[in-house]
NUGU-541182 format. One record per residue: chain; x, y, z of N, C-alpha, C, O in turn; residue in one letter; residue number from 1. Coordinates in steps of 0.2 Angstrom, whole numbers. Layout:
NUGU-541182
vextor  neast  nnorth  nup  caeast  canorth  caup  ceast  cnorth  cup  oeast  onorth  oup  lokol  fimar
A  X  Y  Z  X  Y  Z  X  Y  Z  X  Y  Z  A  NUM $
...
***
This chain:
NUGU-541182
vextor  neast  nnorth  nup  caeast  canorth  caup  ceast  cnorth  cup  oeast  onorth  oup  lokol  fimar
A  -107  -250  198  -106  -244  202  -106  -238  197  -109  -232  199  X  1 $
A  -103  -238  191  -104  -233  188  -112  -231  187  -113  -225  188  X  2 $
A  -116  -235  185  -124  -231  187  -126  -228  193  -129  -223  192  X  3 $
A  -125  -229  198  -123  -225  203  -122  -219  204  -126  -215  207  X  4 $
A  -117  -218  201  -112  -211  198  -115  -209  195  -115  -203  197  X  5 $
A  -118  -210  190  -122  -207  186  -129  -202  189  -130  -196  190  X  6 $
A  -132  -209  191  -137  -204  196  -136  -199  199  -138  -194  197  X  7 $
A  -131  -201  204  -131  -196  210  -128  -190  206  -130  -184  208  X  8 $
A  -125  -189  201  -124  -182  197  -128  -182  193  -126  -178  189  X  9 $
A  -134  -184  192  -139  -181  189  -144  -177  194  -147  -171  194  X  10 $
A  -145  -183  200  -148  -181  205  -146  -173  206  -149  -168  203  X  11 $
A  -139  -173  209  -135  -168  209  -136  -161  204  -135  -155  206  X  12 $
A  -139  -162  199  -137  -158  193  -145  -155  194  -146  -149  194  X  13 $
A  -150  -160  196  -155  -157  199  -157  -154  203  -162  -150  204  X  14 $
A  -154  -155  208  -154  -152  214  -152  -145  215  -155  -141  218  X  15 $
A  -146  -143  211  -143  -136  207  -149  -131  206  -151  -126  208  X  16 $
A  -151  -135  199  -157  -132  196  -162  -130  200  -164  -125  198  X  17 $
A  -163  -133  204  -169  -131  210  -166  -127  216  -169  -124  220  X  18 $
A  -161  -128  216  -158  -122  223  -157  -115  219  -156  -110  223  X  19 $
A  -155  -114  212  -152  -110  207  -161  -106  207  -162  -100  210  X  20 $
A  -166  -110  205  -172  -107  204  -175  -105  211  -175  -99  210  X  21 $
A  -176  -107  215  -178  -106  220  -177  -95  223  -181  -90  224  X  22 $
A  -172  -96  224  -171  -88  225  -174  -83  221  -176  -77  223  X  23 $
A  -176  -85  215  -180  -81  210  -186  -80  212  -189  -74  214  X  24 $
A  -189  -86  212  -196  -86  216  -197  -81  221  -201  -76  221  X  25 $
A  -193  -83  226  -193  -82  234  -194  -73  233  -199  -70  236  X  26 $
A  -187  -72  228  -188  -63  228  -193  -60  224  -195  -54  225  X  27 $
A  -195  -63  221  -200  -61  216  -207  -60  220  -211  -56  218  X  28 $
A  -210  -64  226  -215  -66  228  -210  -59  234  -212  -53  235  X  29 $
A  -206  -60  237  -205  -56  241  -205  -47  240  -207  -42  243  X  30 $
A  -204  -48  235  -206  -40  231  -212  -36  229  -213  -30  229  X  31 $
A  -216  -43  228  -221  -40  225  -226  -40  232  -231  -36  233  X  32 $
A  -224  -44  236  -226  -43  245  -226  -35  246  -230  -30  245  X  33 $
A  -220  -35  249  -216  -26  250  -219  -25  246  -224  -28  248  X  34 $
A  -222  -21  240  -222  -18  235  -232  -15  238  -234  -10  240  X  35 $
A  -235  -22  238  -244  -22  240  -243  -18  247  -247  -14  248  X  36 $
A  -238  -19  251  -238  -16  257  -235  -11  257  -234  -9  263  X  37 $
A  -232  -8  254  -231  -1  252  -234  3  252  -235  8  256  X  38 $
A  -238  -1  244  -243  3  242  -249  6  249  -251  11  250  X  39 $
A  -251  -1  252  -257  1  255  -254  6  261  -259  9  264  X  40 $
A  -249  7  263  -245  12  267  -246  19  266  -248  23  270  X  41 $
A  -244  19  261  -246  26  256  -253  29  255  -253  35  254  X  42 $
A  -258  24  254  -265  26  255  -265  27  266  -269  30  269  X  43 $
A  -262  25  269  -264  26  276  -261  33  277  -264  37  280  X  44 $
A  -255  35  275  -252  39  274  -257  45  271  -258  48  276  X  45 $
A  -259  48  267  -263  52  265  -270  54  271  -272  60  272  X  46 $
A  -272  47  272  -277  49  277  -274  52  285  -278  55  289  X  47 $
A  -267  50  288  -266  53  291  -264  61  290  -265  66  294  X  48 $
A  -260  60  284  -259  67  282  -265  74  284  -263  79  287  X  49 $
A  -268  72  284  -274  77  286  -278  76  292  -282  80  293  X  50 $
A  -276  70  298  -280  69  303  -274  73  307  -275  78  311  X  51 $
A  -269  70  306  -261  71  311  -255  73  308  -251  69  308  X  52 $
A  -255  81  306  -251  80  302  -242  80  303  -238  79  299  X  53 $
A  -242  81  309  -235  79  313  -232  73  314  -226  73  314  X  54 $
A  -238  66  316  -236  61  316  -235  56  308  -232  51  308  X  55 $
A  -240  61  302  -238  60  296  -231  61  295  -228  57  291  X  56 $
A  -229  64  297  -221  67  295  -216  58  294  -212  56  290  X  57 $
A  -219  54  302  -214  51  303  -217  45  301  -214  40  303  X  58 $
A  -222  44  298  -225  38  294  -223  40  288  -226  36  284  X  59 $
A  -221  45  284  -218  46  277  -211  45  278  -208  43  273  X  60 $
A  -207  46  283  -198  45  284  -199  37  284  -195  33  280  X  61 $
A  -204  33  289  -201  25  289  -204  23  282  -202  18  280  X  62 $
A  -209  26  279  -209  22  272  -207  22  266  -208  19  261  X  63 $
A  -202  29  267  -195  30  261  -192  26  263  -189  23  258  X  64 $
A  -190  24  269  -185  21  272  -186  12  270  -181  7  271  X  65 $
A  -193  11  268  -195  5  267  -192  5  261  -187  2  260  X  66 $
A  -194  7  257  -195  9  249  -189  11  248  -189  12  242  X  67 $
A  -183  11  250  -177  12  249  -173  4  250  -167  4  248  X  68 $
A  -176  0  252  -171  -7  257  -176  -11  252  -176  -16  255  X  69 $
A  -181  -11  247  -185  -16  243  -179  -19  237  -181  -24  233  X  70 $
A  -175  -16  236  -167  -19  232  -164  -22  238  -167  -28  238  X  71 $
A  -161  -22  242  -157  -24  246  -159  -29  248  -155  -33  250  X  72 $
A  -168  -32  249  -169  -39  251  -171  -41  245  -174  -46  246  X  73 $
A  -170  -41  239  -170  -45  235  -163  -46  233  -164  -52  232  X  74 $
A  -158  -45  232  -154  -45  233  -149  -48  237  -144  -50  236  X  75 $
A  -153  -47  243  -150  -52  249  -155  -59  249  -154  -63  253  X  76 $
A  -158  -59  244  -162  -69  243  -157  -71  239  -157  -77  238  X  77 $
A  -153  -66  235  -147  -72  230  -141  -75  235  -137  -79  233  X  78 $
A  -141  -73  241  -135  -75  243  -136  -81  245  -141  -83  248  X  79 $
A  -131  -84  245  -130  -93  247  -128  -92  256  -123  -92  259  X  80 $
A  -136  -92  259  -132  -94  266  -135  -101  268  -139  -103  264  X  81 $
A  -134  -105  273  -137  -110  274  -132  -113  281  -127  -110  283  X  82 $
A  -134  -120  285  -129  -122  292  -127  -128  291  -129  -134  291  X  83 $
A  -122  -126  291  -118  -132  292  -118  -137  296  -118  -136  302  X  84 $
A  -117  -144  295  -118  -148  301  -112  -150  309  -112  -154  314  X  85 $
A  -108  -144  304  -100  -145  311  -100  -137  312  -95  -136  315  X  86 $
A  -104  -133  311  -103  -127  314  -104  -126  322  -109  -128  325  X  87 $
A  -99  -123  326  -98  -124  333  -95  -129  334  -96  -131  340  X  88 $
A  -92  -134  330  -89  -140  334  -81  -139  333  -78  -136  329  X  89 $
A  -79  -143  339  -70  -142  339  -68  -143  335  -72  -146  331  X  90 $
A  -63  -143  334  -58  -146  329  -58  -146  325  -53  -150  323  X  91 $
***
């Protein structure tokens, strides 16, 4: 039985390391997402600038407004959320 034990906290130990690394990944690929589509935001942005420039105004407000929350979701990939399997049950 003791091999058993052993495994299963090795398993275990592995399993950490991969839920530990995992969020890094996640944010890292998610930023540099956000980040290309930013960018290419910024190039649409300029050519409206000059076709429309009123409706410029409010494609420059939602993409500060992006470009401001690009911390916040990476930050929000560290957090431990996940479902539980008695979530909604009595008792």
């Amino acid at each position: 039985m003791t091999k058993r034990r052993r495994t299963t906290q090795s398993g275990m130990k592995r399993r950490f390391i991969l839920n530990t690394v995992w969020p890094v990944c996640y944010s890292s690929l998610l930023v540099i997402v956000h980040s290309y589509l930013i960018y290419q935001s910024v190039s649409r942005y300029k050519v409206y600038r000059e076709a429309a420039p009123r409706e410029a105004v409010y494609h420059l407000v939602t993409l500060c407004v992006v470009a401001i929350l690009i911390p916040a979701t990476a930050v929000i990939t560290f957090l431990k959320t996940g479902s539980y399997t008695n979530d909604g049950a009595p008792g």
